[in-house]
GUBAVO-651474 format. One record per residue (C-alpha): residue number from 0; residue in one letter; x, y, z. Coordinates in Angstrom, 2 decimals, always signed. Layout:
N
num:NUM | residu:a | east:X | north:Y | up:Z $
...
//
This chain:
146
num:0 | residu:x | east:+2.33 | north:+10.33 | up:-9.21 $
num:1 | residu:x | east:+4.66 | north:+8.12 | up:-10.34 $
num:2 | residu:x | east:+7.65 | north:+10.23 | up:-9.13 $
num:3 | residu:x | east:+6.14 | north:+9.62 | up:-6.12 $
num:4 | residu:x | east:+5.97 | north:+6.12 | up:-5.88 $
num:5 | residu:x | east:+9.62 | north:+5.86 | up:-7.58 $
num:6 | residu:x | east:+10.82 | north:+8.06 | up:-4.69 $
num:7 | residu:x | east:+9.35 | north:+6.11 | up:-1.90 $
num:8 | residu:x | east:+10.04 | north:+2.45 | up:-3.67 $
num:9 | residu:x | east:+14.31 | north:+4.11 | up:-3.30 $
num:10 | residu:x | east:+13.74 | north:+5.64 | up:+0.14 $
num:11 | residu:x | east:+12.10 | north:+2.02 | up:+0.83 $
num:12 | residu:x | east:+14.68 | north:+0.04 | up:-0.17 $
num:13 | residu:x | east:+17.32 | north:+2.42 | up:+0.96 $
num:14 | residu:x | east:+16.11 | north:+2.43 | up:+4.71 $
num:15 | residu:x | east:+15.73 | north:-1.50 | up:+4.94 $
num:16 | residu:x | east:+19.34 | north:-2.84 | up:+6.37 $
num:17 | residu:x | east:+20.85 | north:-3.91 | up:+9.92 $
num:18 | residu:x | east:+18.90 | north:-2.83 | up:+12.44 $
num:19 | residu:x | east:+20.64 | north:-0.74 | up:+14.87 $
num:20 | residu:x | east:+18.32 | north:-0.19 | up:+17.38 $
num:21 | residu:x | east:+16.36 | north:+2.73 | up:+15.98 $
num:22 | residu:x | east:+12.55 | north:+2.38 | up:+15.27 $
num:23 | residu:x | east:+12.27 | north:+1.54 | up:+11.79 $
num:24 | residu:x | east:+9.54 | north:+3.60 | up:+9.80 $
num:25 | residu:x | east:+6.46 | north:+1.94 | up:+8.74 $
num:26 | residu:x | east:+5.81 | north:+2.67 | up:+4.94 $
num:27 | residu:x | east:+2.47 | north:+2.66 | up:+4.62 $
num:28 | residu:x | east:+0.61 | north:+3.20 | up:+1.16 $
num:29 | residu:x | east:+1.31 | north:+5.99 | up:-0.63 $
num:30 | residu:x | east:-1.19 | north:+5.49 | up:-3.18 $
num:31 | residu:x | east:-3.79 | north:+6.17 | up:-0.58 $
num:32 | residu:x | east:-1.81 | north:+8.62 | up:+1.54 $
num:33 | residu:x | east:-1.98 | north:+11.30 | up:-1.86 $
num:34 | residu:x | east:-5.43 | north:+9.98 | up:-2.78 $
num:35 | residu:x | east:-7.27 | north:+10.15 | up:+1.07 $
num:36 | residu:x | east:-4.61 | north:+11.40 | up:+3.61 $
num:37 | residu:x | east:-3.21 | north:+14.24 | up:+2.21 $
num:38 | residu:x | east:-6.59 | north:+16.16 | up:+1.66 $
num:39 | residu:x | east:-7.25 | north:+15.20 | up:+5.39 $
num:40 | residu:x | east:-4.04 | north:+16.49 | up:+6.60 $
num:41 | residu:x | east:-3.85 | north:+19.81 | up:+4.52 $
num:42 | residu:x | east:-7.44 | north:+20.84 | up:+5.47 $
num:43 | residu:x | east:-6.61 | north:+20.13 | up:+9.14 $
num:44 | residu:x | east:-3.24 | north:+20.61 | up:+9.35 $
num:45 | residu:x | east:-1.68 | north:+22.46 | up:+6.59 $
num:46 | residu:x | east:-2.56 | north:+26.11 | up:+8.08 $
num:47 | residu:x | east:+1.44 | north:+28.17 | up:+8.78 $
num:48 | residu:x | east:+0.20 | north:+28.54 | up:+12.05 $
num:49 | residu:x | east:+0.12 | north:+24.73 | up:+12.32 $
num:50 | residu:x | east:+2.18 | north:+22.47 | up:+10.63 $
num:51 | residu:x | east:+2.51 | north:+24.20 | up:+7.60 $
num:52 | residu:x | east:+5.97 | north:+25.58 | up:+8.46 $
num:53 | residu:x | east:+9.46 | north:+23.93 | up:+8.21 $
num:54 | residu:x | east:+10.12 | north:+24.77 | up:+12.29 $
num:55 | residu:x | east:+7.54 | north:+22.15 | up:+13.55 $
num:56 | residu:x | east:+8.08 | north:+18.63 | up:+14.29 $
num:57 | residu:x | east:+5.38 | north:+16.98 | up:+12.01 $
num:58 | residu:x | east:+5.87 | north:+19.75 | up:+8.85 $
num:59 | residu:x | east:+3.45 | north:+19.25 | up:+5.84 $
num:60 | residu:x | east:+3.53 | north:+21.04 | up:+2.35 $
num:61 | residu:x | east:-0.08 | north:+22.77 | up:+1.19 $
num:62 | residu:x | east:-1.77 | north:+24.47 | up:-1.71 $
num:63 | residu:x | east:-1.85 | north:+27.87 | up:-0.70 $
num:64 | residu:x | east:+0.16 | north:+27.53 | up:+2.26 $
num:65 | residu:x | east:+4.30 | north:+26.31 | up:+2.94 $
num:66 | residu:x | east:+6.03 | north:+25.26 | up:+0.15 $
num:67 | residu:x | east:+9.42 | north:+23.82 | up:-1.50 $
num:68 | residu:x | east:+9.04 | north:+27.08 | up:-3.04 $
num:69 | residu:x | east:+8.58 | north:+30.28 | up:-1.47 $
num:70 | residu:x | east:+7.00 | north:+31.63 | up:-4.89 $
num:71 | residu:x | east:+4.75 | north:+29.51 | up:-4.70 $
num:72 | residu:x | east:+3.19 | north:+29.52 | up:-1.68 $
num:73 | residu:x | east:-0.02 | north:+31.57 | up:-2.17 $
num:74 | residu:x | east:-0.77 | north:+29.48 | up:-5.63 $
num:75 | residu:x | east:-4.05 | north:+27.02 | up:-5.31 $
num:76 | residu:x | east:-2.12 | north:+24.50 | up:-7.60 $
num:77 | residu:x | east:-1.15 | north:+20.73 | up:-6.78 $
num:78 | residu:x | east:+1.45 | north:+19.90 | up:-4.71 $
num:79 | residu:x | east:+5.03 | north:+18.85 | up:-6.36 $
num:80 | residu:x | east:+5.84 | north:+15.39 | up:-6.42 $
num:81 | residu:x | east:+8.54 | north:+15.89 | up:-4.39 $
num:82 | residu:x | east:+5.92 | north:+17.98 | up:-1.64 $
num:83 | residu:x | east:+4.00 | north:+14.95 | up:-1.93 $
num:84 | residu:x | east:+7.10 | north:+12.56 | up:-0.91 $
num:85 | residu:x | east:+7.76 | north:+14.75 | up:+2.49 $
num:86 | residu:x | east:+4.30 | north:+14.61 | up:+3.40 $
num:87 | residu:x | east:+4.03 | north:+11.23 | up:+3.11 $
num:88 | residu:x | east:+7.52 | north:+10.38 | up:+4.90 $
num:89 | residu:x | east:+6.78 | north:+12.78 | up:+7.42 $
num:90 | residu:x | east:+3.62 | north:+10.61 | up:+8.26 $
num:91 | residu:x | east:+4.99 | north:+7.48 | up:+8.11 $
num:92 | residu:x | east:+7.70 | north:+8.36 | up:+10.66 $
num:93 | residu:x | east:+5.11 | north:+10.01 | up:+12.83 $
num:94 | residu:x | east:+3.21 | north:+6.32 | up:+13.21 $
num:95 | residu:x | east:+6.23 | north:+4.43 | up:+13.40 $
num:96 | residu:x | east:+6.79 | north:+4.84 | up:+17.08 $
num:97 | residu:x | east:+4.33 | north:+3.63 | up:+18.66 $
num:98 | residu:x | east:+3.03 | north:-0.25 | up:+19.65 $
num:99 | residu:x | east:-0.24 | north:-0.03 | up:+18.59 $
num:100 | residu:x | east:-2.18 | north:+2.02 | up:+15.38 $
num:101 | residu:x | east:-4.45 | north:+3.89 | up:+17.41 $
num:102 | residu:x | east:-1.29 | north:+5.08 | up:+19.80 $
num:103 | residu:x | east:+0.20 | north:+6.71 | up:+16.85 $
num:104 | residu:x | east:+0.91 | north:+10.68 | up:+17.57 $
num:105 | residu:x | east:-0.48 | north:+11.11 | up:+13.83 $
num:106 | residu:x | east:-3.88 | north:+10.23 | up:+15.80 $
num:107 | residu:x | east:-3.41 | north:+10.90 | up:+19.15 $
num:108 | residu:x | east:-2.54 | north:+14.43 | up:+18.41 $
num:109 | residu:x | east:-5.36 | north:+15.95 | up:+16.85 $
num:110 | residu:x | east:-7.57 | north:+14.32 | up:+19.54 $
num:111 | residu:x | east:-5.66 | north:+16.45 | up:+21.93 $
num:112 | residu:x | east:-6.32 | north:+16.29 | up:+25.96 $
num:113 | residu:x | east:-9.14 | north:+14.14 | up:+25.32 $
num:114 | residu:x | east:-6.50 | north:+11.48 | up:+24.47 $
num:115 | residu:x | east:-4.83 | north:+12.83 | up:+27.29 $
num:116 | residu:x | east:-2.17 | north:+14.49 | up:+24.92 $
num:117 | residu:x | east:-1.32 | north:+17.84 | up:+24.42 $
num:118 | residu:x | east:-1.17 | north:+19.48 | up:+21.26 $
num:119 | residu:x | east:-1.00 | north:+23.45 | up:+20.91 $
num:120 | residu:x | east:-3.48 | north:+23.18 | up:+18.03 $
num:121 | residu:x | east:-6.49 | north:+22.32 | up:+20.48 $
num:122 | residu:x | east:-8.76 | north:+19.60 | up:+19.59 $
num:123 | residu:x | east:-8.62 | north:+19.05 | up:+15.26 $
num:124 | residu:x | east:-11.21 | north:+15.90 | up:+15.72 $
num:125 | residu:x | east:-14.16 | north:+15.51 | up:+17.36 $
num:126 | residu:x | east:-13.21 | north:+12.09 | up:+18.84 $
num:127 | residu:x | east:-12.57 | north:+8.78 | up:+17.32 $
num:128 | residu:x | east:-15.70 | north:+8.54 | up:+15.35 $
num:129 | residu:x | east:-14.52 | north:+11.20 | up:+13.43 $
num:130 | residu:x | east:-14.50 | north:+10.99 | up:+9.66 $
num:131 | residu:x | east:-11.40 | north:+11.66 | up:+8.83 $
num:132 | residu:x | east:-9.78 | north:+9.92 | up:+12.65 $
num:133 | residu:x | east:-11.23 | north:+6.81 | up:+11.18 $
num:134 | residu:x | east:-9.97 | north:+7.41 | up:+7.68 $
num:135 | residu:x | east:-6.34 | north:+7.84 | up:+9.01 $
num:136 | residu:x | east:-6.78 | north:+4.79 | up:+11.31 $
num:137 | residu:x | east:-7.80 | north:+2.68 | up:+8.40 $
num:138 | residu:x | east:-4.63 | north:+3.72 | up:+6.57 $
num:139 | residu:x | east:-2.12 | north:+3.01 | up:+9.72 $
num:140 | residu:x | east:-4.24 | north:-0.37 | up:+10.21 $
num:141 | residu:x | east:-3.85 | north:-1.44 | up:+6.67 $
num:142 | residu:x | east:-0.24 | north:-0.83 | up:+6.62 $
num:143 | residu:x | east:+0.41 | north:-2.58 | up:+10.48 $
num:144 | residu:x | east:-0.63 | north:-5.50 | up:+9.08 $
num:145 | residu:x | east:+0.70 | north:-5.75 | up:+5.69 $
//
């Protein structure tokens, strides 16, 4: 855990400089991203014929499923910390392009076409009273605002 937060404090302070014109990425907590988001997103998400493979867009590390290492892919063991430090980039670039929280692709996504989005997966939450659409929310919220 603390590898974690090491890593992300250097990728923090390495990303802040001139801006050039590019979005800059929104890093959100990571405490709670490994403690609430990460569950969320490899129950949902994590499956290799979602996002658990290194081809897609939005690419997240599992237990069980893709990982740094191919040996371990089938193993029900924690993530590495470094696993943990792509998922949680990966997720803080995916809500760093929009204007708003709840315009985010991390949310819109999984809400599919009745967003009015499309995402190959088909619908992943029931709408936006959702359990675990309202947990992510709350985590892009806190971090808009901070």
């Amino acid at each position: 855990m603390r590898t974690v937060v090491a890593l992300v404090t250097f990728l923090v302070a390495g990303c802040s400089g001139v801006d050039n014109g590019e979005t800059q990425v929104r890093w959100l907590d990571s405490q709670t991203f490994v403690s609430e988001v990460q569950p969320v997103l490899a129950e949902r998400c994590g499956n290799p014929s979602c996002h658990g493979r290194q081809d897609r867009p939005f690419a997240i590390y599992s237990q069980r499923n893709w990982r740094m290492d191919p040996a371990r892919t089938f193993l029900a063991e924690p993530l590495s910390d470094e696993e943990l430090a792509h998922n949680y980039n990966t997720s803080c670039v995916f809500v760093s392009e929009a204007d708003m929280p709840a315009e985010t692709l991390l949310l819109l996504k999984p809400l599919a076409d009745w967003a009015g989005t499309s995402h190959g997966g088909g619908v992943i939450f029931d709408g936006t009273t959702d359990p675990d659409y309202e947990l992510l929310l709350r985590w892009i919220q806190q971090g808009w605002t901070e």
